[in-house]
C-alpha positions in Angstrom: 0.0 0.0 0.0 1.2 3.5 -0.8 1.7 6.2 1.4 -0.9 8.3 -0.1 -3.7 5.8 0.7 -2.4 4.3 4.1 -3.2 8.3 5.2 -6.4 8.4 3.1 -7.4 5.5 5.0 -6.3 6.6 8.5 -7.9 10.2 7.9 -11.4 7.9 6.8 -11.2 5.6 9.8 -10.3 8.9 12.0 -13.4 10.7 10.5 -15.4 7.5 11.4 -14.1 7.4 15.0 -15.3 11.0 15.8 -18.7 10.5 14.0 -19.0 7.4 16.8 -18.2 9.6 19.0 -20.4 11.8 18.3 -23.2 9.4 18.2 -22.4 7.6 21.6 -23.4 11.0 23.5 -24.1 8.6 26.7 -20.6 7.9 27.0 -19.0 10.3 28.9 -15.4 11.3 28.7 -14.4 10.0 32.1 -15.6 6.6 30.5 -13.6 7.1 27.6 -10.5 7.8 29.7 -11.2 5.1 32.5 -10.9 2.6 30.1 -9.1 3.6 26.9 -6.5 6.5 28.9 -8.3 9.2 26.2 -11.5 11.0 25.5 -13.1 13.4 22.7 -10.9 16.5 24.6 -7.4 13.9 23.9 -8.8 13.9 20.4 -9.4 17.2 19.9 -5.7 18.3 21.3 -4.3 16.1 19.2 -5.9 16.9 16.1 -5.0 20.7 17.2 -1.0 19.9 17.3 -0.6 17.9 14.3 -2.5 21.4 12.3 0.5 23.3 14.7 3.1 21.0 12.9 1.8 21.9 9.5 2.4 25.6 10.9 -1.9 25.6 10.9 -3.1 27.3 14.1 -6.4 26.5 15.2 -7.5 26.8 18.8 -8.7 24.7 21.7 -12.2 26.2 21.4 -12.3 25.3 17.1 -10.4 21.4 17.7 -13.2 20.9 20.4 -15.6 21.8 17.7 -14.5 19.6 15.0 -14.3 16.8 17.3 -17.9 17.5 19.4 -19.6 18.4 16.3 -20.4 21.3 18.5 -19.3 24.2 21.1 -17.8 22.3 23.8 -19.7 24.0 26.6 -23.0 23.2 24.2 -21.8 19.4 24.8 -21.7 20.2 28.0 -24.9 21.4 29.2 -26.7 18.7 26.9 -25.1 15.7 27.4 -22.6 15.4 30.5 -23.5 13.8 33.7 
């Protein structure tokens, strides 16, 4: 497999993991982190520092976005315990 489509394929499955995410509102992120040591906020930094290493800046507030599908403090008051 080439390059070009082993990162295709990661940025697909990637995608697919925050849609999940995004579905399974009922799991919170102290669930997440209890039993896989990272939740939808992990995500969201990391996804923020790999743009940093492309010399793309995009805040904490934006990352959360892309990640939650919405405002982090929206999440918030609608779906965490």
């Amino acid at each position: 497999m080439d390059d070009t489509t082993k990162k295709e394929l990661q940025s697909a499955a990637f995608e697919r993991l925050i849609q999940h995410l995004r579905e399974r509102k009922d799991v919170q992120n102290l669930d997440l982190m209890d039993l896989a040591g990272f939740c939808r906020n992990c995500l969201s930094k990391w996804y923020r520092e790999e743009a940093e290493k492309k010399g793309i800046e995009i805040s904490d507030p934006d990352a959360r976005k892309h990640i939650y599908g919405m405002t982090y403090d929206e999440w918030k008051k609608k779906y965490q315990k």
